[in-house]
Residue, then its C-alpha position, 0 to 999 in steps of 0.5 A: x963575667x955573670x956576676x958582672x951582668x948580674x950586678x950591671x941588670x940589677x942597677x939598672x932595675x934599680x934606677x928604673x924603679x927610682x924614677x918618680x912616677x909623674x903626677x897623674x891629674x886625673x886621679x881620683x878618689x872614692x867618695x868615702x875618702x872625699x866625705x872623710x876630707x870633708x869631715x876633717x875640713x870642718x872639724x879642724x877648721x872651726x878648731x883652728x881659726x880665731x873666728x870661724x862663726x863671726x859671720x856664719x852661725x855654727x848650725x848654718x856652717x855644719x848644715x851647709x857641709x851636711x848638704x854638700x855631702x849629699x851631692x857626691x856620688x861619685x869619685x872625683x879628681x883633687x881639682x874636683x874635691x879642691x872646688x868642694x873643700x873651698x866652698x865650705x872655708x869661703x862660707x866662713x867669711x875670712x880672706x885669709x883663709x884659703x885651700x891650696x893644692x897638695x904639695x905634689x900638684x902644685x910643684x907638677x902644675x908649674x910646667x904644665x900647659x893647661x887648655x884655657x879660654x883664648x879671652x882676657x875680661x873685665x868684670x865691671x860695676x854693673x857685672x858685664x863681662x867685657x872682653x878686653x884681649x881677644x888671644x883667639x884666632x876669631x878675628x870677629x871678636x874685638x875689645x869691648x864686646x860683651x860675654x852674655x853666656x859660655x858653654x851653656x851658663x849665663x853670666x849670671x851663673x858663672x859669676x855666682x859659681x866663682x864667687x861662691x868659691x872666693x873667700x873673702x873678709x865678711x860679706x864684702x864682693x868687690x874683692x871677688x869681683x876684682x880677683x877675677x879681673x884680666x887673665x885670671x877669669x879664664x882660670x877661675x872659669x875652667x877650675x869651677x867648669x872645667x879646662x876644655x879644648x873648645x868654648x862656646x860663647x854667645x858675644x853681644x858686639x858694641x852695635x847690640x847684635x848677638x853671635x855665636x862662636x866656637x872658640x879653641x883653647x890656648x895653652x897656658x903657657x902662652x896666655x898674655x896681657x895687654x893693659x891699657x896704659x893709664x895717666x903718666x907721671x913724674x917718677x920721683x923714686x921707685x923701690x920693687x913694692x911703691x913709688x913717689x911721683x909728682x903729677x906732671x899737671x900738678x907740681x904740688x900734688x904727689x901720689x905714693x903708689x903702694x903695691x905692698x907693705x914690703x921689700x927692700x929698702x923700705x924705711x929708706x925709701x919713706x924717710x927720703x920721700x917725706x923729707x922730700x914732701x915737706x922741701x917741696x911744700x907738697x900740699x896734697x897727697x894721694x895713697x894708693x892702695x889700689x891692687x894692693x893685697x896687704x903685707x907686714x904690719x910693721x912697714x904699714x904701721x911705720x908709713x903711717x907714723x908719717x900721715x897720723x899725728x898721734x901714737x898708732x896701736x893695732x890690737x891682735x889676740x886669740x884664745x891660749x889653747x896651745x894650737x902652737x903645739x898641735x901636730x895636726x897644725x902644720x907651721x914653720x919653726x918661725x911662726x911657732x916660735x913667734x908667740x913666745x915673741x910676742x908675748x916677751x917683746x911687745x904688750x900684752x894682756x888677757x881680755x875676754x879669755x883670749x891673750x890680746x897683744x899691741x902693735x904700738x907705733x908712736x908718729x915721725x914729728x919731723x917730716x909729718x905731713x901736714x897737707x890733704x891725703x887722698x886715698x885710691x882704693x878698690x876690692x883688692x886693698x886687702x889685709x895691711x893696705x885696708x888697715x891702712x886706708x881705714x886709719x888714714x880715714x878716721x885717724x888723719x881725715x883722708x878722704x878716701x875714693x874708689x870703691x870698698x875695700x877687700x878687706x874689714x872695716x872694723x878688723x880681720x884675721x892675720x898675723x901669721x898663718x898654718x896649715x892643715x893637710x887634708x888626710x886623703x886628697x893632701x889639699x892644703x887648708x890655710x887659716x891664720x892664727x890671730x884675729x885683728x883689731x882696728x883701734x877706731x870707734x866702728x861696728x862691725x858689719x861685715x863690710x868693707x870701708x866704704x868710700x867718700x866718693x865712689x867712682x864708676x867704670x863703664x866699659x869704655x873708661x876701662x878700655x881707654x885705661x882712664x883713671x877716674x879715681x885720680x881724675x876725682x882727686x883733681x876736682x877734689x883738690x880744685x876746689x880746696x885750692 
């Protein structure tokens, strides 16, 4: 009977003892171990990426970490040093580059309720914070008033200490500014001050009287979004990732709404809506590309075969220096594998000591459109869907309107993507392999394309839901017709 007791205690202790332990957030870690995570970002980064030093000089990039260095006296939690590793990859200028949770923090936050700014904003053309969902219980405070300083910061301060931690393609800030829009502010707000149970903020009210608030946060897991609605269409056909409508004004202007370059059913869905655009005889087409943060290179290209007339090539490539088979660089067994692929299944060859390789899309004669392409683009038409707007530009005369892309002009880094994990806070650095190449005739400038007509949202077209890139279509096609 004591050997039964024996072994009943010892399973139990055994149990007890196997239980995972719960994350603990508030974990910190020295400043040795921060200056290593540091040393490690730098090196391998610069290491890893296809263009680390295209918009930043190698001195500025290894002064700019020397100078945060200095600045840590003190341990500091993941989410602190995670603030820190993505100042630096955001100097590098690539939106494809980006720090991430270590795997532990990721998988706890799911679940967790965090304490946020009880406020959904916009961040307009002119960088007014403007309120756009009041989640509070201070009824004082209605849609359309302004944040002109929370917690002791100017708007002006907060903005520049967001922006400083986003990476995106060159030196361009309407992706910033677009990332940030809605109810992801508060989120972008507390990972560079800090979540907080309350929030002070002075508010400018529409009638220009100033007023200060005390503001007690909401839970995370009960933040909504309230969207103003936006001009209706006629829904022809809808797959997860884009749409085909027609104008309900307009019977012969048509608008393909693409979320993403992905998804079910693609090839399906732009066969039947190109067979459709031609029966209809639709003579303008808009492409929108708004919000649209990229996705696979090959259901970019095969929409295109459909709006250019002419073979389509993209260009990508990188120095041969077996990154493939680098242990540091952590991969998929896909994406190691891919360049054997590439490298047997699609043109190649070497240029300028590095392996370039050729996307080569040939034009769908049949169902081509032939009509007026319009383009609707803003900060987030990102990766593929900048690729895209750009092609549509300077390869089939679209006229293009909104504001700049996200992403590059002239070409950007993509393709597939790795990973290097931080040997202290486990922080997870992502950096794409391949640098891309847009078969145009542009200088790089480290911009965005620009557009034909841009298009200003004060704060009371965006409160009203107004569309004004469409409306600029429609005065557009008025004077074609």
């Amino acid at each position: 009977m004591k050997s039964y007791w024996t072994l009943l205690f010892l399973i139990i202790t055994s149990c007890s003892f196997s239980q995972k332990r719960a994350f603990d957030f508030q974990k910190t870690y020295s400043v040795q171990q921060i200056l290593e995570d540091i040393d490690y970002t730098e090196r391998y980064l610069t290491k890893f990426h296809p263009n680390p030093y295209q918009y930043i000089r190698q001195d500025s990039l290894h002064q700019f970490v020397a100078n945060l260095k200095t600045k840590i006296d003190s341990p500091l939690t993941e989410l602190q040093v995670r603030f820190l590793i993505k100042q630096i990859v955001a100097k590098i200028g690539c939106g494809h580059t980006d720090v991430g949770a270590s795997k532990q923090y990721t998988k706890a936050i799911k679940n967790t309720s965090r304490l946020v700014l009880p406020l959904n904003v916009v961040l307009t053309d002119s960088s007014q914070l403007v309120i756009l969902n009041n989640l509070s219980s201070d009824s004082t405070i209605k849609a359309g008033d302004e944040i002109v300083g929370m917690d002791g910061f100017s708007t002006k301060q907060i903005i520049k200490t967001i922006y400083a931690i986003l990476t995106s393609d060159g030196y361009n800030e309407t992706y910033k500014r677009q990332v940030i829009q809605n109810d992801w502010f508060k989120y972008y707000y507390s990972f560079c001050f800090g979540f907080k149970s309350q929030y002070s903020l002075t508010i400018k009210h529409q009638d220009n009287h100033l007023s200060e608030h005390q503001l007690e946060a909401i839970s995370s897991l009960k933040d909504t979004l309230i969207l103003p609605k936006k001009d209706s269409v006629t829904c022809i056909r809808k797959i997860k990732t884009c749409s085909y409508s027609i104008l309900k004004t307009d019977t012969q202007m048509a608008v393909i709404d693409i979320d993403g370059f992905r998804g079910k059913h693609w090839r399906p869905f732009f066969r039947r809506t190109f067979q459709d655009l031609k029966y209809r005889h639709i003579k303008h087409l808009v492409i929108d590309v708004r919000d649209n943060g990229g996705g696979k290179i090959y259901d970019g290209l095969y929409m295109l075969s459909y709006l250019i007339n002419q073979k389509l090539i993209l260009s990508f490539d990188r120095k041969p220096d077996g990154i493939f088979f680098n242990p540091k660089f952590k991969m998929s067994i896909g994406s190691r594998v891919a360049p054997f692929a590439f490298s047997t299944l699609m043109p190649w060859w070497p240029k300028n000591g590095r392996l370039r390789h050729y996307f080569v899309v040939l034009p769908k004669k049949r169902y081509q459109f032939e009509g007026h392409i319009y383009v609707l683009m803003n900060g987030k038409t990102f990766s593929m869907s900048a690729i895209s707007a750009t092609y549509l530009k300077y390869k089939a005369n679209a006229m293009t309107i909104g504001e700049e892309t996200g992403g590059s002009v002239s070409g950007s880094n993509a393709v597939i993507s790795g990973r290097i994990v931080l040997p202290n806070s486990k922080l997870q650095v992502y950096i794409p392999i391949y640098h891309i190449y847009h078969d145009i005739d542009i200088k790089e400038n480290g911009q965005g394309l620009l557009p034909d007509h841009s298009t200003y949202y004060s704060k009371q077209d965006i409160l009203k839901g107004l569309d004004k890139d469409l409306l600029k279509v429609k005065e557009l096609v008025k004077t074609t017709n």
